[in-house]
N, C-alpha and C positions, 0 to 999 in steps of 0.2 A: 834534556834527556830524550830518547828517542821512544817511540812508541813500544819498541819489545821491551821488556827491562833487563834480562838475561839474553844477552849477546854471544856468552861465552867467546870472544873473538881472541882474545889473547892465549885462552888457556888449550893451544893446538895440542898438546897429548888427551885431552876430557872431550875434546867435541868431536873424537875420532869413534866411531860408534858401532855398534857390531853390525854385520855385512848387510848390504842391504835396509840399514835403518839408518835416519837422522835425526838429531836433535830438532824441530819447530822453529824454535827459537837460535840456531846457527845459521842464521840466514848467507852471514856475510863471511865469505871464504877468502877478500882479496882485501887490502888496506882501501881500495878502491871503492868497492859494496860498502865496507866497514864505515867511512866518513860520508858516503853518500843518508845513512841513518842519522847524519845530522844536518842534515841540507837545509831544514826547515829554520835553521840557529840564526837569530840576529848576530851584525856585528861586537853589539854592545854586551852579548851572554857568552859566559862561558859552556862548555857543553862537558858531558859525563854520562856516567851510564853505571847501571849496579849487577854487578855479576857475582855473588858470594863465595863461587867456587874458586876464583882466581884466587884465593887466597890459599887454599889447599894445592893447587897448581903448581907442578915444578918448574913452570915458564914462563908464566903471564909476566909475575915482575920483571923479568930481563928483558920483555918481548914490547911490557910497555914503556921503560925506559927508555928502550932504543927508539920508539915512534915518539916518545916526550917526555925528555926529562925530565920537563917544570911539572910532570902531571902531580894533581892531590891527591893521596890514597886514605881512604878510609877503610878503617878494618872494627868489627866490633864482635866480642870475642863474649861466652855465655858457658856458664859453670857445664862441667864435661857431661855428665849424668843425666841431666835433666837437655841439657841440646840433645844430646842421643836418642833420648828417646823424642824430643817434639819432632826431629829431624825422619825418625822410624816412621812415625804416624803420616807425616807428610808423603811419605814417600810409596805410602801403600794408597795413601788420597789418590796420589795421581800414577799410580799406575806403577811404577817406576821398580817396587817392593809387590811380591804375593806373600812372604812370611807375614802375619799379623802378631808373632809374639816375637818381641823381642832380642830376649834371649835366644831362642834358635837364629832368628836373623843374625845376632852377633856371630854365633856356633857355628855359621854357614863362611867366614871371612875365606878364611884358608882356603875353602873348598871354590871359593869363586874369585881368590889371588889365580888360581891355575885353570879359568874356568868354565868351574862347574858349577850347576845348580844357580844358572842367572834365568832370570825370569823374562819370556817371550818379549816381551814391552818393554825391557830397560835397556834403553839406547844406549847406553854405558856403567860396562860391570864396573867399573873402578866405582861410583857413586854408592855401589854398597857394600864399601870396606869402610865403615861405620869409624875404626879406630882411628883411621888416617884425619878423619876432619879436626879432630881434637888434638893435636901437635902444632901448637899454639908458637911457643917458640921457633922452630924449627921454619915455620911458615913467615913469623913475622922478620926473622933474618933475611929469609930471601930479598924483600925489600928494600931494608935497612941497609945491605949489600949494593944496592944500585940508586937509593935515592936518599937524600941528607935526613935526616930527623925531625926535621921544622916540616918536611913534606908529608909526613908518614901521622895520621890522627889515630889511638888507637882508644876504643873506648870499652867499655864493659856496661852488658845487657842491662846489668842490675840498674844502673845509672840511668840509662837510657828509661826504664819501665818506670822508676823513683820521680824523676823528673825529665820528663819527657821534652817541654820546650825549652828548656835549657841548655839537653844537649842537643838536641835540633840548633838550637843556634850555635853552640861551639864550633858544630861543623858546618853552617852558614859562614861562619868568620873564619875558620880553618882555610874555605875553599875559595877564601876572598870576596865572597857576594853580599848582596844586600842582606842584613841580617835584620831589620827592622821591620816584616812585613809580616803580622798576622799570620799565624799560626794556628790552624783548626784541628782540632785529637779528634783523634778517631783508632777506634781498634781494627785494624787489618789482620789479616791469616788468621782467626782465632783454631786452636789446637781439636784438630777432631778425629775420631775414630769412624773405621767404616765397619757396618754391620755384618754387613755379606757381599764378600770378595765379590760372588758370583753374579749378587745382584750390580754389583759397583760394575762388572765387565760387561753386564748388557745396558747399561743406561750409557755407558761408555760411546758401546761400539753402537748405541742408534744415536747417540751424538755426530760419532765422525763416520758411520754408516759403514763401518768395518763389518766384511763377511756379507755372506748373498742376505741370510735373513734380516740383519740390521740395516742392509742399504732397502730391503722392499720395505719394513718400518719406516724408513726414515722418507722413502719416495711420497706410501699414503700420506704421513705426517707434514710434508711438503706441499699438498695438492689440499690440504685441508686449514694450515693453519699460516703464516706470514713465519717469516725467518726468524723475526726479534719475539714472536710469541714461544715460538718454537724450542727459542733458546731457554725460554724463562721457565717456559711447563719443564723441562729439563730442568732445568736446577732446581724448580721445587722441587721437583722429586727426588732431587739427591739429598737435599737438605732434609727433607722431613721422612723419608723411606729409606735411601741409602747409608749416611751419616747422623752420628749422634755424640751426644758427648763422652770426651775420653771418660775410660774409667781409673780409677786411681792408681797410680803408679804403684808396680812390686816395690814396695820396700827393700827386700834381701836382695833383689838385683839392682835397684840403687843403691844400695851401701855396695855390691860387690863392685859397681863401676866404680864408686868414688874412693875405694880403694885401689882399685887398679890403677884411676890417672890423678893419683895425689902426687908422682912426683912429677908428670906433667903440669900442676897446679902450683908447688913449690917455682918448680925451674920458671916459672912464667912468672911467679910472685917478684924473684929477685932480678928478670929480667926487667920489667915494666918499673921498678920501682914501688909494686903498691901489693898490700897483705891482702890478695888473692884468698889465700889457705885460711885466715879467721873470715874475710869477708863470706865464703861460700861454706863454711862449715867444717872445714877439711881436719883443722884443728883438736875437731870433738872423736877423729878418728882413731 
């Protein structure tokens, strides 16, 4: 796996950004850049990369067939309502989102399908058309489309948080590698809210030293303290000042999601084969 974990290299309509901005993480623009991210690969390893959005992407799957047919695609798919909003939270974490509720962020789609009302930092308005990520079906044809069925692993969140090394190894043995080797848990991303937008855009921008007054913050903070310290006094203070824990989700706007993609939740149930709709609740609808 290459050190970015989000390459977006497949998904060319997502990594095209509004003018004058890039993605970070699009490093690699040429199939040339692209394998050069796995230079460091023994012969004897297979190599991959995790990019979550290729799945929402109208081209990655054709884009990565054509570079490798034999590729292994993992896709893992999380009840509509509750992705929405961990996805909302994430996305004002890093900048990406200025709504902090929700429901306007949804109430804003339309306005920023043609748009409008995108937020200075988000290097791509498509990322918050909230609806599109959840078209489950639709997304997992694309692949189906160009690679046989035995290649395509699809799993479900629930399964994954239930029993964690288990499906860790499905897709150890999915992906043909060693699946016998210690497996250590650990909780990654946990779901957070931020306090204050405003506070979150100045610990931001004396991070990456955006604007004259965060680059002269960030110059003294340079002349005083080493880079790895520098980093760390930042992050406490985003953990213990800027973010905190979510607060409990609306109820009426979770049920009015899970009304609205229950027939995306059906058509996915008889797609996949497995009862979606009682597994996630959709049935008590």
């Amino acid at each position: 796996m290459p050190e970015v974990k989000e390459t977006w290299f497949f998904a060319s309509e997502l990594r095209r950004g509004r003018p004058g901005r890039r993605r970070s993480t699009a490093r690699a623009s040429t199939l040339e850049q692209y394998l050069s991210l796995f230079a460091a690969a023994r012969a004897d390893q297979h190599i991959g990369e995790a990019t979550p959005s290729y799945l929402r992407s109208h081209s990655a799957a054709t884009r990565i067939a054509e570079v490798q047919p034999a590729a292994r695609i993992v896709a893992i798919l999380r009840e509509p309502a509750s992705f929405l909003r961990s996805l909302h939270l994430q996305f004002v974490q890093t900048h990406v989102e200025t709504e902090k509720d929700l429901r306007k962020a949804l109430a804003l789609e339309d306005d920023r399908r043609e748009g409008r009302c995108i937020p200075a930092r988000s290097a791509q308005p498509r990322d918050l058309l909230y609806s599109d990520t959840v078209r489950y079906v639709e997304q997992l044809k694309r692949y189906h489309a160009v690679f046989p069925a035995e290649q395509v692993l699809v799993l479900i969140y629930d399964d994954f948080r239930a029993d964690n090394e288990a499906t860790v190894r499905a897709v150890l043995a999915h992906l043909g590698v060693r699946d016998s080797a210690q497996i250590p848990a650990l909780e990654a991303n946990p779901t957070v809210r931020v306090r204050s937008q405003r506070l979150h855009e100045i610990v931001h921008s004396v991070t990456v030293g955006a604007g004259p007054a965060a680059r002269v913050a960030k110059a003294g903070l340079k002349s005083l303290t080493s880079r790895r310290l520098r980093r760390e006094a930042l992050r406490v203070a985003e953990r213990r000042v800027v973010l905190a824990a979510p607060r409990p989700a609306d109820d009426d706007l979770m049920l009015e999601l899970r009304r609205r993609f229950k027939a995306e939740v059906i058509a996915a149930s008889e797609y996949l084969g497995r009862d979606l709709v009682r597994l996630w609740g959709y049935h008590e609808l």
